[in-house]
N, C-alpha and C positions, 0 to 999 in steps of 0.2 A: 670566762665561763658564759658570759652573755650574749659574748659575739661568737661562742662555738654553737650554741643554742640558736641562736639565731639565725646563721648561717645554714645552717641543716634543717630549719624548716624552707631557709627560700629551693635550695636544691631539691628535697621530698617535692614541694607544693609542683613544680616545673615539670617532675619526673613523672608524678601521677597526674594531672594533669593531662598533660601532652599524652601518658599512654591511654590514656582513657579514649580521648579522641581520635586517637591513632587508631585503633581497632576498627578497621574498616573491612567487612569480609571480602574479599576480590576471588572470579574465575581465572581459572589460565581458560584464556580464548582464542580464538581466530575470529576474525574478520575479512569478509567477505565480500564481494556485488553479488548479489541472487544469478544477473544475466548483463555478460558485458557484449556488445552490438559492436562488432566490426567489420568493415565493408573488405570485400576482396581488394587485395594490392594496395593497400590503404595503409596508414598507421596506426595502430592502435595504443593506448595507454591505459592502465589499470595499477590498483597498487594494493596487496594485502597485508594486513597488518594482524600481529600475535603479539600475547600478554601471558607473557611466564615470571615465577622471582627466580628462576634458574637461569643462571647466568649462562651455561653450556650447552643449555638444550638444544635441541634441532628440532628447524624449519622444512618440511616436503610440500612441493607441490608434485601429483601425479595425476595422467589422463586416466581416466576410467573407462576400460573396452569390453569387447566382447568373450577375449582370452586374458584377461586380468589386467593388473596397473602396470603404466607409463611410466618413471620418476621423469619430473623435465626437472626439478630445481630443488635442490638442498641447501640448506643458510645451518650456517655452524660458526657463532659467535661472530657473526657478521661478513662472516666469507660466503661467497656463491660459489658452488659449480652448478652448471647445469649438461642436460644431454648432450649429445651431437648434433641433433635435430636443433635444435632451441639458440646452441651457443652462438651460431652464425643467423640466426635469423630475429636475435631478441636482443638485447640491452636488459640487464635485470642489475638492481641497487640496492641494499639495503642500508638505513640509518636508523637510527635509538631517536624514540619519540622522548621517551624517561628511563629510567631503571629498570624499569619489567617492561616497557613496549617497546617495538620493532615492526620497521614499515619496510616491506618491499616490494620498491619499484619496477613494474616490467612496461616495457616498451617495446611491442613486434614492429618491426622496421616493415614490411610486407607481411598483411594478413595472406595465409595460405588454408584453405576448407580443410584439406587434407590434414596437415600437422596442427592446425590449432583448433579448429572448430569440435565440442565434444563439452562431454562434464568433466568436471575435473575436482577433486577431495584436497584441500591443504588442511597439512595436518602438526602440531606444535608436542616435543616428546620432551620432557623433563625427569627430573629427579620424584618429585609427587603427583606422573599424572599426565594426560596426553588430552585433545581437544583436536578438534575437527569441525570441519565445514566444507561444504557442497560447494560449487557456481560453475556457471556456464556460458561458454565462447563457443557464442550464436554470428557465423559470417551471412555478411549480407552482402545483396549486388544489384544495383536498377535495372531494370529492364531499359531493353531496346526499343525501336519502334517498331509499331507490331502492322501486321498486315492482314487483311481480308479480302477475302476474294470470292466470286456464288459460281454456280455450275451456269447460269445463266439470268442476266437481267431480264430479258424479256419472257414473260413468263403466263401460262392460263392461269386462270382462278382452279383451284384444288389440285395443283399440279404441286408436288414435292422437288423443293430445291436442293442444292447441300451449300451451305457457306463452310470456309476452311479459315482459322485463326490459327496463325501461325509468326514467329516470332522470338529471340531470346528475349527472355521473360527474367533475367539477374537470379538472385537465390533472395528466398527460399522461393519451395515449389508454390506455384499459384495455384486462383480458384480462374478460372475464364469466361466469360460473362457475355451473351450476345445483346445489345440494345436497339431501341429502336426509336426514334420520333419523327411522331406523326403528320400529315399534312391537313392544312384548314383552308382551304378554298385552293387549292391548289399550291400554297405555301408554306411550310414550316415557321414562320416567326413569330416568333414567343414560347414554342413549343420545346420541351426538354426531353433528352434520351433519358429512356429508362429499360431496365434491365428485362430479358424478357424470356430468355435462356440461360440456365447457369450450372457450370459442372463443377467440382470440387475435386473429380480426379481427372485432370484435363491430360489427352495424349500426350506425347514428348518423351525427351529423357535429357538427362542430367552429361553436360559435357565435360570434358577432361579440367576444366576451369573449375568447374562448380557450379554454372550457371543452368538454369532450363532452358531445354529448346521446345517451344509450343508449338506443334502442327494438331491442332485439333479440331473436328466436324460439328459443325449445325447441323439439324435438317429441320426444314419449315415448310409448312405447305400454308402458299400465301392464298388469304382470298382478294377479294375486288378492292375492301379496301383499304389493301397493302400498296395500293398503286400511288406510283409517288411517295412511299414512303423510304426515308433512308435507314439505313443499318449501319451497326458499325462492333467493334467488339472490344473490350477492354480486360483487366486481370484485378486482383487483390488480392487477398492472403490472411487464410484463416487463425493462423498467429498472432498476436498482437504485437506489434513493433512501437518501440520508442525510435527508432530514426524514422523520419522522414525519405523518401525512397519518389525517386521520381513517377510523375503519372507515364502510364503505358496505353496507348492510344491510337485505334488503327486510322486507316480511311475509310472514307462513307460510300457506302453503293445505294444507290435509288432503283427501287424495282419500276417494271411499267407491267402491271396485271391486266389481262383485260379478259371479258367474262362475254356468254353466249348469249346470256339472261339478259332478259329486259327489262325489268326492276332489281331494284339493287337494294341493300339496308349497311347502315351504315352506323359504327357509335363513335363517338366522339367525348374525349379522348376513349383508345381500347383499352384502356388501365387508366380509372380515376384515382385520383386521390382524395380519396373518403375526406369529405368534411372540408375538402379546399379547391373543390371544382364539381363542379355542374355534372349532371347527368345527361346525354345529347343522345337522342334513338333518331336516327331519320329514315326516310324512305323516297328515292328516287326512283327517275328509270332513266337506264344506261342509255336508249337506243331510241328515243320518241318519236322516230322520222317513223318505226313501225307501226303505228299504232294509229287509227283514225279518231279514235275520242277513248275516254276513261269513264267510266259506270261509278268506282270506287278504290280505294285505298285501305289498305285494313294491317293494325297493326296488332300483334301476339305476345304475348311474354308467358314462359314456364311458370307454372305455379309449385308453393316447394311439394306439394302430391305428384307433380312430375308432366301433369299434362298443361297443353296448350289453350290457356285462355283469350279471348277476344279482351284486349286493353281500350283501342278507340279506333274511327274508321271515319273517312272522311267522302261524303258525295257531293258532286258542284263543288260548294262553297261551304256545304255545313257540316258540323263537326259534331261525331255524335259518339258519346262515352258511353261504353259498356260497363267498366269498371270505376264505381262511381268514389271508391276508397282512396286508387290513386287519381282522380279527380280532383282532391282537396289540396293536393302534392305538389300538381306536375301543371304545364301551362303547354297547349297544342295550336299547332299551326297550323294549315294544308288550304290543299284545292286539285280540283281532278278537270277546273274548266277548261285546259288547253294542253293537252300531251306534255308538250316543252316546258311548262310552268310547272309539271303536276309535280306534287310532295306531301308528304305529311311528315312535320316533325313534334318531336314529344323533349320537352326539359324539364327533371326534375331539376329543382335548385340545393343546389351543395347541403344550406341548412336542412332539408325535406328531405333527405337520401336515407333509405333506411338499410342497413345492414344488418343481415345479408338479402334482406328480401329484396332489393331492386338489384342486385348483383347475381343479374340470372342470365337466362337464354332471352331472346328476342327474336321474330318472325316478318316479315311482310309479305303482304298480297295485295294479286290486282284482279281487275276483273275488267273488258273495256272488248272494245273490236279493233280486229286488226283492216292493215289497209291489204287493197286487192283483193283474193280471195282467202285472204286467211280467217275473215269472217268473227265470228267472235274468240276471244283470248280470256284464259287465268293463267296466273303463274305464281307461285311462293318463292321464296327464297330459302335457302339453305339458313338455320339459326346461327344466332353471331352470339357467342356469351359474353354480354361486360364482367369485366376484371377488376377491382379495386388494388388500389396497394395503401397500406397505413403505417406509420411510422408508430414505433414502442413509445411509450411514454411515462411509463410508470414501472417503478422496480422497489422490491423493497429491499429493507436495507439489511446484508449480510448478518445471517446469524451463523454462532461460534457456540461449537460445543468439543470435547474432547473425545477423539475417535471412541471408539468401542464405550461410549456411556449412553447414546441416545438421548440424552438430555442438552436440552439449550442452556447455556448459561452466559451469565451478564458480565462475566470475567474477562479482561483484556491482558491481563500479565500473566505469561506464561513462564516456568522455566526452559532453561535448556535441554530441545532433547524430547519436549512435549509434541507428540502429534494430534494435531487439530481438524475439524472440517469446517469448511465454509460453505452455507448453502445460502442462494440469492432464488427467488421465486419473484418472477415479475413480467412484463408482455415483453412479446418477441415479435408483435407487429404482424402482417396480413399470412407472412410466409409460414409455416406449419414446417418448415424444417430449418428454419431459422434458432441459432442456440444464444446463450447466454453467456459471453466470455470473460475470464478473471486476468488481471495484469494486476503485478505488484511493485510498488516502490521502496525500496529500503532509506534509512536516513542518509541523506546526504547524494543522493539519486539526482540527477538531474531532472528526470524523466519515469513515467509510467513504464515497463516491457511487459510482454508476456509470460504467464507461467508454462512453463513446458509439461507440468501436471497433467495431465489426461483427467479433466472434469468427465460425471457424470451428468447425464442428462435425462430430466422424467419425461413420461411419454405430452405431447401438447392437449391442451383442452381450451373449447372455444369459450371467451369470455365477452362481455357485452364491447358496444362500439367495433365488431369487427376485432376485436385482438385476440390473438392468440396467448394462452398464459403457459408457462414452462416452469421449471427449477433448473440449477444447477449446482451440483458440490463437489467441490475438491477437496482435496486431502492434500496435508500441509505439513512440513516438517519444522518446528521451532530451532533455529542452531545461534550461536553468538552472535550472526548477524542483525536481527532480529531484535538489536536495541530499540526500535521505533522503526514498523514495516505499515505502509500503509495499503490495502488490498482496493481493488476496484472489481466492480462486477458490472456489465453493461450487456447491454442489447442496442441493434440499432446502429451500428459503430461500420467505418471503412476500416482500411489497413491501420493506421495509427491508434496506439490506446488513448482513451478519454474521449474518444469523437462519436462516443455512440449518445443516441438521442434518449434515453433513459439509464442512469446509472448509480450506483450508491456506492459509498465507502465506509470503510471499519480500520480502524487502528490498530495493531498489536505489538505489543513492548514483550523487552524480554525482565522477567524475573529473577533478579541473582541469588541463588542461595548464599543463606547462611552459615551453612553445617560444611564442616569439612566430606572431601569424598576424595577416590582417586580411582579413576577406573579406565584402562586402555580400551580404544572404542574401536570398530568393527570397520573396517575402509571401504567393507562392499553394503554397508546400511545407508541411510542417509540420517541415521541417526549422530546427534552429534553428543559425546561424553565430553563431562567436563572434571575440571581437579580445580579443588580451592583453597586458598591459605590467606590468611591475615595478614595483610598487602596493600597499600594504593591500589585504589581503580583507576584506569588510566582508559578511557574508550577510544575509539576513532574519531578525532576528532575534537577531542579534547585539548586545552593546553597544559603546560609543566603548572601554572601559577593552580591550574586546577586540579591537580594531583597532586599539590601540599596542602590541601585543603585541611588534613586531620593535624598537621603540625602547627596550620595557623591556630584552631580550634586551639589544642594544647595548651600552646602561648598562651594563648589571652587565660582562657581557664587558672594556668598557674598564676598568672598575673593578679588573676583576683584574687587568691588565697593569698599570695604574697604582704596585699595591700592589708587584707584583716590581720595578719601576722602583725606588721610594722602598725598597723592602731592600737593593738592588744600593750604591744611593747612601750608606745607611749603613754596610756591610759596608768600603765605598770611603772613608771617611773613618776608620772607626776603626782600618782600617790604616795611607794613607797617612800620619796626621795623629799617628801614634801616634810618639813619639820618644824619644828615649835619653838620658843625659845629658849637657849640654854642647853638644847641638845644637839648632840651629833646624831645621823642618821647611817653614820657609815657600819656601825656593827647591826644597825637593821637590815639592808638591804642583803648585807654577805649572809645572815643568816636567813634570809627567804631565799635566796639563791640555791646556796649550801641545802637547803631541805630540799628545795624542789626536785634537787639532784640526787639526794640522799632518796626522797621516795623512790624515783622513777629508778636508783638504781638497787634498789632492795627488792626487786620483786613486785612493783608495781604495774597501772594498765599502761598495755604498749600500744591504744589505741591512737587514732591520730586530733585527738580533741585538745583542745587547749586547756595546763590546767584550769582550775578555780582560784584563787587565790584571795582566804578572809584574812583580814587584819584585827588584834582584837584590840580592845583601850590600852594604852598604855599607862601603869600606875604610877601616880603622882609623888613626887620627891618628899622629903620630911620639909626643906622648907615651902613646896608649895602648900603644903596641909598646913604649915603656920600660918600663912598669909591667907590662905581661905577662912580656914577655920578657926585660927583664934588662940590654936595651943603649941605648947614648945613643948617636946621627947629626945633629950639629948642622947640618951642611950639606942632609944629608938633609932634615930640618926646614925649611931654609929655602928649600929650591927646591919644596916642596910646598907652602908657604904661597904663595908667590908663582904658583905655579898655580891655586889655591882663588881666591885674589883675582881673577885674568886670566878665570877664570870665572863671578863671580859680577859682573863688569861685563859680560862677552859677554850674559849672563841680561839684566843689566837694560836693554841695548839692546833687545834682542828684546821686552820688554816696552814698547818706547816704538817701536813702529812694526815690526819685521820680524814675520816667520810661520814660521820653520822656521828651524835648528839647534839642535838639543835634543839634548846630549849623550847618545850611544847605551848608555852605560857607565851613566847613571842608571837608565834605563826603557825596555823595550822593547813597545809595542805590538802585539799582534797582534788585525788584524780577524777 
């Protein structure tokens, strides 16, 4: 009776136990890459993975078009078929991660634009419940070398040129970008191209490959001094890419401008960079074999009222400010004593540069006599406006609220299925149509890509230091991938995500419910439904040891009730069994036994506590009460012998077939 008692508390303690722990709510999921990158004629590899307890379910993947869905791939307990399209041009695998997961492997042997590039919905269909998820085979391809070419090198001052960039440009479509850098005494060294023209919907079209062909136009009308300076034209791509894609990079053309004018102005560089290079105004003359002496030099800048003020002006040798404010700024040089010598130049210094107010128009003039009979001379110059360019440098960091509330919140765990927005407010640098881009990384991502979302964009507003400030917010859909996604928002950036010079990050995890649901989802939403049952979790990425997590829990659990069991037990014998002199203990134990069995099966609690178990004194024999106490009762003696006896026959019926009368005066029970 002891070891059946016993027995059945270690299997209870194990059973509840382990279920306890066991009870882990699980989704049936898919899993997904947000956006997988592969090059034309390339190999690609990806693998999706689904979490059902239905043994039978089916696996689809289909392309999502214009005139409905694709199927390329069905899994039905581990078998594939896939389309016509797909079967010759793909390798597709599936294996069992555990007991509810399932990976399948695909391998396109040759990416093609055509059959693979596109969104595509895999979706997982059970007995309780269906689950889906979006991703997108985005093909890429490097450009070629690209070429430039002008209507003409030699060229007047105000005379309209056309430069032509032309070129296969790989996929996706480019932006195309005209550069220029500069000349400093008749040399470029040290100097850097920078961008000077830039289109976003550049000519061309898209060849039977997939690739762009770019023939696209400049037009620039150089001034004087454009002379000697080179060009050249390059691409990028308003997408954010995690591959790396080769640079695309033409040849350089060197203009030779040359002007009627005899003074000339000149800045240096024609696009500063605010805050990390000087401001240069000079003022020459082109032609000084004209001229027989110089009277004066005089140099102008736009005020932001619009008109032409006198800045400084230089006679002989001396140097004479009208403008006494940037006086404190800027440092002048000049002299008018000898034609061939004569100049006036003006530097403000990088740290002195004020923005936007020295990023204006600028003017020269002369005043002097000509030789022969041309007698006395003026002449101005056409205004040159310096340019600034500034890099973004500040962003703030992504805020998260859930569509249609309007309200921010401080919340990162979303369920499945939640749609979100992400707005980023922060500088976009000198350009005023410069935006603010988001890429996202999923767990286990190599790399940052872009979201193919269609951000919005607020209108620009000028902020201090020359920046321009903007927002931007996308709209986001939460699906099982979405275990750990981590979002970027930048400004400032080339073709690769993460290279922009201002950028923030935000985390978003997915939330599993807890509550059962079941609900077949929509294949043209991108919402994703999901169905859940009391399951292992098994993610992507996970291993088997970590998807017995609730049975290890279990174990041990039952372990420790086992161990109070087996103390209670001992505790239980070294009393009962524990005896005095002169007695047996064996009709004690069977009747604590016999009761406690007797209670529990009369009707007692069926809780899972252990009894109590009092022992009361046991009454002392006739001859111990002589030896203690002094007196002899023969009779006494023998009518309690004869009760001992009348009781220990009642016991051993009870043991050969009855359930209950178990003298209450031995042992009293309490549940």
């Amino acid at each position: 009776m002891e070891q059946n008692t016993f027995t059945a508390l270690i299997l209870f303690s194990v059973f509840f136990g382990g279920s306890i722990a066991q009870t882990v709510p699980v989704t049936t999921y898919v899993t997904t890459p947000k956006v997988i990158e592969a090059k034309l004629g390339e190999e690609a590899r990806f693998y999706l993975t689904y979490t059902t307890p239905d043994n039978s379910s089916e696996f689809t993947v289909s392309r999502l078009g214009a005139n409905g869905t694709e199927e390329i791939l069905r899994v039905v307990d581990l078998t594939v078929t896939t389309n016509a399209n797909w079967t010759m041009a793909a390798n597709v695998q599936t294996s069992a991660v555990d007991g509810d997961t399932r990976r399948v492997n695909v391998t396109i042997y040759q990416t093609d634009f055509v059959t693979h590039e596109g969104d595509y919905v895999a979706m997982v269909t059970g007995s309780d419940g269906a689950a889906q998820d979006l991703f997108t085979i985005r093909t890429l391809a490097s450009p070629d070398q690209l070429s430039l070419s002008v209507s003409s090198r030699d060229v007047s001052e105000g005379t309209p040129i056309q430069f032509t960039c032309s070129g296969n440009t790989g996929r996706p479509e480019p932006v195309v970008h005209l550069l220029q850098r500069e000349t400093y005494n008749g040399t470029n060294q040290n100097a850097t191209f920078h961008r000077v023209l830039s289109d976003t919907s550049p000519s061309g079209s898209f060849l039977e490959n997939g690739t762009f062909s770019l023939s696209h136009n400049f037009t620039w009308t150089p001034t004087w001094q454009d002379n000697l300076v080179e060009f050249r034209c390059d691409i990028s791509y308003n997408i954010g890419l995690g591959t790396a894609l080769s640079s695309a990079q033409s040849n350089q053309i060197t203009l030779n401008v040359t002007s009627t004018k005899i003074i000339q102005i000149e800045t240096k560089p024609q696009i500063v960079r605010y805050k990390e290079e000087d401001l240069v105004v000079v003022c020459t003359l082109n032609k000084p074999e004209t001229l027989q002496n110089l009277f004066f030099l005089q140099l102008k800048r736009r005020s932001p009222s619009g008109t032409l003020n006198n800045v400084v002006s230089v006679t002989g040798a001396t140097i004479q400010w009208q403008d006494q404010t940037l006086q404190n700024r800027a440092n002048v040089t000049g002299t008018v004593a000898s034609p061939p010598t004569a100049h006036l130049s003006m530097v403000i210094r990088k740290d002195s540069v004020q923005c936007p107010l020295d990023f204006t128009e600028y003017e020269c003039s002369l005043s002097g006599f000509g030789t022969g009979a041309t007698g006395a001379f003026s002449e101005i110059t056409d205004p040159v406006k310096v340019s600034y360019t500034v890099q973004p440098m500040l962003i703030e960091t992504p805020k998260v609220r859930e569509a249609g509330s309007g309200v921010d919140t401080s919340q990162r765990e979303f369920r499945n299925g939640t749609v979100i927005e992400l707005t980023c407010t922060g500088q976009i640098g000198s350009d005023q149509n410069a935006t603010i881009r988001w890429c996202a990384k999923t767990a286990g991502a190599p790399t940052f890509t872009g979201l193919s979302n269609a951000a919005v964009h607020s209108m620009t507003t000028s902020g201090p230091n020359c920046q321009n400030i903007r927002s931007s917010t996308v709209t986001y859909n939460i699906t099982s991938s979405d275990i750990r996604t981590e979002f970027l928002c930048e400004s400032g950036y080339s073709s690769q995500c993460n290279s922009g010079t201002a950028k923030q990050f935000v985390t978003i995890s997915l939330d599993l419910p807890s509550s059962t649901t079941s609900t077949t989802p929509e294949v043209t939403t991108p919402s994703t439904t999901t169905s859940t049952t009391t399951r292992k979790v098994v993610t992507q990425g996970q291993n088997t040891a970590e998807s017995n997590t609730g049975l290890i829990v279990g174990a041990v659990v039952g372990g420790v009730v086992v161990l109070i069991v087996i103390i209670l037990v001992l505790v239980y014998f070294l009393i009962l069994r524990r005896k005095s002199a002169g007695e047996s203990s064996t009709d004690l134990s069977n009747d604590n036994t016999t009761k406690a069995s007797s209670k529990s099966s009369s009707g007692g609690s069926t809780n899972n506590q252990i009894p109590e178990i009092k022992i009361q004194p046991r009454k002392k024999t006739n001859k111990e009460v002589k030896d203690t106490e002094g007196y002899d009762n023969e009779a006494l003696d023998e009518e309690r012998v004869a009760r001992t006896q009348n009781g220990a026959r009642e016991s051993m019926g009870l043991s050969n077939g009855h359930s209950n009368g178990v003298a209450d005066e031995h042992v009293n029970v309490r549940m």
